[in-house]
N, C-alpha and C positions, 0 to 999 in steps of 0.2 A: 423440747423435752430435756429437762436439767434434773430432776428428781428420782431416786430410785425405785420409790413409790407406784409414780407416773409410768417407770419401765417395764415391771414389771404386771401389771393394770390392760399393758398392753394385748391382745389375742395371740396368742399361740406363743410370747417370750415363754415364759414358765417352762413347757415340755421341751423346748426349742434348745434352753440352757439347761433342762436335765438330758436332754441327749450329749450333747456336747460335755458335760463333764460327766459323764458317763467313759465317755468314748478319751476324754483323755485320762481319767484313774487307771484304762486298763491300758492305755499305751504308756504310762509311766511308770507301774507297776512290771507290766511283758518288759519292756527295756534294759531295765536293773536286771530282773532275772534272766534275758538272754544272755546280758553282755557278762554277768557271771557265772554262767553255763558254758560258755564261748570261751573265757579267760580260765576258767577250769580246766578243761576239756585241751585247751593250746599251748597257753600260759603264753600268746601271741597278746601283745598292749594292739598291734593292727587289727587283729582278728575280733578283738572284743571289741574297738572300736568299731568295728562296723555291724559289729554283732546289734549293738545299741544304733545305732543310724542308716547303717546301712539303706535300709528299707527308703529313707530319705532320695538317695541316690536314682533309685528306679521311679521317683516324682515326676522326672523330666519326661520319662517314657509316655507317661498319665498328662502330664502336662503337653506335649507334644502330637500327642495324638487321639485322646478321650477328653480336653476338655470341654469342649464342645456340648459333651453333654452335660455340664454341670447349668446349660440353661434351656436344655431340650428334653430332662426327663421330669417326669413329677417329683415332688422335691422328698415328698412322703414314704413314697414305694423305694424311691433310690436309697434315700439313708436309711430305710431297712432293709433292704439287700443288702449294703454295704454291710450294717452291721453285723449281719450273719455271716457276711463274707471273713471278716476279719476272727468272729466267730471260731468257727471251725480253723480256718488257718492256724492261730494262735493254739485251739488245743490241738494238733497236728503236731506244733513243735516239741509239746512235753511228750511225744511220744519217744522210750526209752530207745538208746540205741539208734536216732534217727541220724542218718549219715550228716557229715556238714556240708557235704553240697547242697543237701534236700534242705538243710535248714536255711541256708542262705537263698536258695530259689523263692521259698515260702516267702521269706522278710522282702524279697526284692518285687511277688508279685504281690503283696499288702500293701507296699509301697505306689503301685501304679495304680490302684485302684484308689487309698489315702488321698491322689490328685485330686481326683473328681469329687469324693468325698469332702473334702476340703472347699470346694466350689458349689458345690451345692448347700450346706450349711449358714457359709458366710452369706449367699447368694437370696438363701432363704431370709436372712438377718434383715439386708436390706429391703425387702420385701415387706416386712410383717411393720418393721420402726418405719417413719417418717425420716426425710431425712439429716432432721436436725439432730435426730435420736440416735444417727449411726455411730457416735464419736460412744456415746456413753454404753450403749448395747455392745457392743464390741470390747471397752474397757471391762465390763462386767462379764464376758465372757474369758477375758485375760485372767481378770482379777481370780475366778473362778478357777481357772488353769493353774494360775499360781499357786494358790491356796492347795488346791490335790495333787501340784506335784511335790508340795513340801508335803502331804499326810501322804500321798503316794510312795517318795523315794525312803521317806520314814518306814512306811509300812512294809512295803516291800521289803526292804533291809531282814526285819524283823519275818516276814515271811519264809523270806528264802532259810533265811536260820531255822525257821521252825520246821516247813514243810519242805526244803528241798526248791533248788528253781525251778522244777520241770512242776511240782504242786504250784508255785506262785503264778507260775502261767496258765494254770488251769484253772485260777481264782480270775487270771486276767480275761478267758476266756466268757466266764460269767459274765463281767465287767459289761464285753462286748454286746454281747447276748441280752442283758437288758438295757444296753442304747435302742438296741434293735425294736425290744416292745414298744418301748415308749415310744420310739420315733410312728412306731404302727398303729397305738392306740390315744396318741396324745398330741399330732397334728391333725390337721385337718386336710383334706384331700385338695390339692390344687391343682390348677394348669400347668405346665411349662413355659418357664417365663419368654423364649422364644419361640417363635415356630420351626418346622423341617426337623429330618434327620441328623444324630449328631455323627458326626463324620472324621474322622483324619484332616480331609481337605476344609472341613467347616472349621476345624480347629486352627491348623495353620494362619486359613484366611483372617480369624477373629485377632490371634496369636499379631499376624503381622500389623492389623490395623491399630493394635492397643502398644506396638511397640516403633508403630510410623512416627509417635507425636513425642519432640526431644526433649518437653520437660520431665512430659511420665516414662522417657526410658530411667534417667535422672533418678527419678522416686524407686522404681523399680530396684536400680542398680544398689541403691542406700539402701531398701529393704533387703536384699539379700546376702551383699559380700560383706558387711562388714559384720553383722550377726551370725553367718555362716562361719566366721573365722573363729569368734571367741565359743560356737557349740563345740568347734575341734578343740579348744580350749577344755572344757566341760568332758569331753568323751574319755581325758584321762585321769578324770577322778578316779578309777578302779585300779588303773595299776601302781597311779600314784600312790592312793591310800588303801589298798584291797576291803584293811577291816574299818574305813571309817566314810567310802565313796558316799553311803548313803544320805550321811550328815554334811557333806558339802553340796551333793544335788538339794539336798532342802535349802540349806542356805541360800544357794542361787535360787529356788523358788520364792525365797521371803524376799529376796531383795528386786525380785521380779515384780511381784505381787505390790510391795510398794510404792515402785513405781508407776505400776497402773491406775492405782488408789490416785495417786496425787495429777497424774496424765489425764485420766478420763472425766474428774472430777470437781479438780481446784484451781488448773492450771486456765487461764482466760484464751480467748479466741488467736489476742495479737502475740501473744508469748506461746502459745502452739506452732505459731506457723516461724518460730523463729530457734525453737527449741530441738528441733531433730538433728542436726552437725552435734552439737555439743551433748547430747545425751549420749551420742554413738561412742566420741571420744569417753566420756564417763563411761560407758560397757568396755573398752579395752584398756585402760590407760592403767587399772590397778593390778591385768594382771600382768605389769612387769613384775612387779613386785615377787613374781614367784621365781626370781633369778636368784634371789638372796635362798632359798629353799626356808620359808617360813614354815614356824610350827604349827599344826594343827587349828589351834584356836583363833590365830592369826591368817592362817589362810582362809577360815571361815568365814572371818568378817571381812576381808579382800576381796572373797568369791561374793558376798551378799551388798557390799557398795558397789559393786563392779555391775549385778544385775539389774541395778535400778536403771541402769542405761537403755534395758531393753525396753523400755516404753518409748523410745525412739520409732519402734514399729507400729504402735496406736498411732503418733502422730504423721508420717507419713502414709499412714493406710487413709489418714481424714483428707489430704492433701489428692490420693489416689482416687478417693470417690465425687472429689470435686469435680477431678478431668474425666468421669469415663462418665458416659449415658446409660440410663437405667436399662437398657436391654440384654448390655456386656456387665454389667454388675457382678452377676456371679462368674464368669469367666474371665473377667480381669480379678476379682479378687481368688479364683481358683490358682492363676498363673502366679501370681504373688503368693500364696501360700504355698504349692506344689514348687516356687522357683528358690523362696526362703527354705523348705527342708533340701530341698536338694541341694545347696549350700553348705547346708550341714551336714548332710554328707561328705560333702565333697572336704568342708572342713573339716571333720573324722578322722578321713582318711589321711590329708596331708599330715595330720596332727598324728596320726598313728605311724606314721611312716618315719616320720622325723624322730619320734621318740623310740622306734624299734632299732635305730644306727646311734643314737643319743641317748636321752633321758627324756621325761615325762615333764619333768621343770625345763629344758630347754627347748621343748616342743612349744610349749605353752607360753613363753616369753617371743618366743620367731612368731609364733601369729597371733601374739597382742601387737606386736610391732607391726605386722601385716597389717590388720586391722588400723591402724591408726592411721598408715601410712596410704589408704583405700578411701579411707574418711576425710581427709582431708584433700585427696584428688577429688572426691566429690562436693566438694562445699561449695567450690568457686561456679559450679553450675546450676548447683541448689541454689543459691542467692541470684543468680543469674535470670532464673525462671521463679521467682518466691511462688507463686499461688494463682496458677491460670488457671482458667475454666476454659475447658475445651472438652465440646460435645457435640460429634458428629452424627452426622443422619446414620 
């Protein structure tokens, strides 16, 4: 399957990717308007960063102990519960006056359900494609991401201005609300792609057997730390630039978007598998550049070469489905998705941290450097193990 034609032609693609970017307009849109609800409200760069990722953080919880069911529930029923779940949460938070404990409990329990969410969708992907068709279904599911979070952070921007963040998130709340239809009236009803209960102890046990095998901890460890580093990167576009955060989140959405374009689509077999190290370097290596305190129009385009690296994660996600057997599908790429935001969290935070005793450009150069210096601990292992299959009973 090389054609977009062909992908799209396939059964249930079409509703499969209006859930999905459904589900990510209203999380890029909710982001923007908490973390300048948060940054309002504090005038805390920590607090607003976590205000935007936080929810990230509480992945692990979801990854740690509900994965499991991202291949034990029906795929249909779950990503409409999900999406009601996030639903309500989300309009929950514009409620006037809502303490900020309550709003951080809210973002942290979106966040553990977000796991399985995450696991179930991708999980679905591989299901419905064949699996020549995973590299390109996936890109196109990027490509889409990117694309709405560059009209996302755009719109938003321009929402919060108009309506207030606590109205933007009540637009986000829609957002939610029809992933949710669609997911109800536009898949079709399946099995769970496992058998049994999904458990804590079933998770662990899947958890330990998909992180037993030492080239996909490898893939793993590249999916995560070194993208987690440059979103803590990313998380201080608000205090860095207050009135202009929205136009550099787009940027990094175009230069995402890019990347996936030319990742999913033009780039050949043997230069895929050779391309992940140096794309990653490409995601942090520009934002040194922000030691020098570049101008506006200049960080813009730093921030948007900088993101074409992220298509580093398409190609090690292809590398990922090579090692795991179709049963763990969705729960290996649950843990990768639910272990990449929690990264970003986790990047957020350090990133918020450093810049609350600092500055926002010094925060931002300490973990491009981190990043760099993560990526290239891992290359000698990634060439190590290039491209095994391995697939256990």
């Amino acid at each position: 399957m090389r054609t977009y034609r062909e992908l799209f032609e396939a059964p249930e693609y079409t509703p499969l990717f209006a859930v999905s970017s459904a589900h990510v307009a209203a999380t890029t849109v909710s982001a923007l308007a908490l973390g300048t609800l948060v940054y309002d409200r504090t005038g805390s760069p920590l607090l607003a960063a976590l205000g935007m990722f936080g929810g990230s953080l509480a992945q692990v919880i979801g990854a740690t102990t509900l994965m499991s069911a991202a291949d034990r529930l029906p795929p249909r029923a779950a990503m409409t519960v999900i999406g009601l779940i996030f639903a309500s949460g989300t309009a929950a938070l514009a409620i006037p006056a809502l303490p900020l404990w309550a709003v951080f409990v809210i973002v942290l329990a979106e966040g553990a359900v977000a796991a399985v969410g995450g696991g179930v969708r991708y999980g679905l992907l591989n299901e419905i494609l064949p699996r020549d068709g995973f590299l390109l279904g996936r890109s196109v599911l990027n490509m889409s991401n990117g694309t709405l979070q560059i009209v996302g952070f755009s719109l938003g921007a321009v929402l919060v201005g108009a309506l207030s963040a606590r109205g933007t998130l009540v637009v986000a709340a829609g957002l939610y609300l029809l992933a949710a239809l669609v997911a109800r009236f536009g898949l079709v009803r399946r099995p769970p792609r496992a058998a049994g209960r999904p458990s804590p102890a079933e998770t662990w046990r899947n958890n330990t057997l998909l992180w037993s095998v030492k080239p996909r901890r490898y893939v793993y460890l590249a999916l995560w730390v070194p993208n987690g580093l440059i979103v803590g990167c990313e998380s201080l576009f608000i205090p860095l630039a207050p009135d202009h955060a929205g136009l550099l989140f787009a940027f990094a959405a175009l230069g995402m978007l890019a990347g996936d374009v030319l990742g999913g689509r033009f780039v050949p077999g043997p230069w895929r598998r050779r391309l992940g190290p140096p794309m990653l370097l490409l995601l942090a290596t520009p934002y040194l550049l922000f030691a020098a305190h570049p101008p506006l129009p200049l960080a813009a385009a730093v921030v948007a070469l900088a993101s074409i690296g992220y298509s580093a994660s398409l190609l090690f996600q292809e590398r990922l489905m090579a090692m795991t057997p179709d049963e763990l599908s969705g729960q290996a790429l649950g843990l990768h998705s639910s272990g990449m935001v929690a990264m970003q969290g986790i990047g957020a935070s350090i990133a918020g941290g450093i810049a609350q005793v600092t500055s926002p450009t010094t925060a931002i150069t300490v973990l491009a450097g981190a990043s760099i210096t993560v990526t290239l601990t891992l290359a000698a292992g990634l060439r190590a193990h290039p491209w095994p299959v391995v697939r256990e009973a």
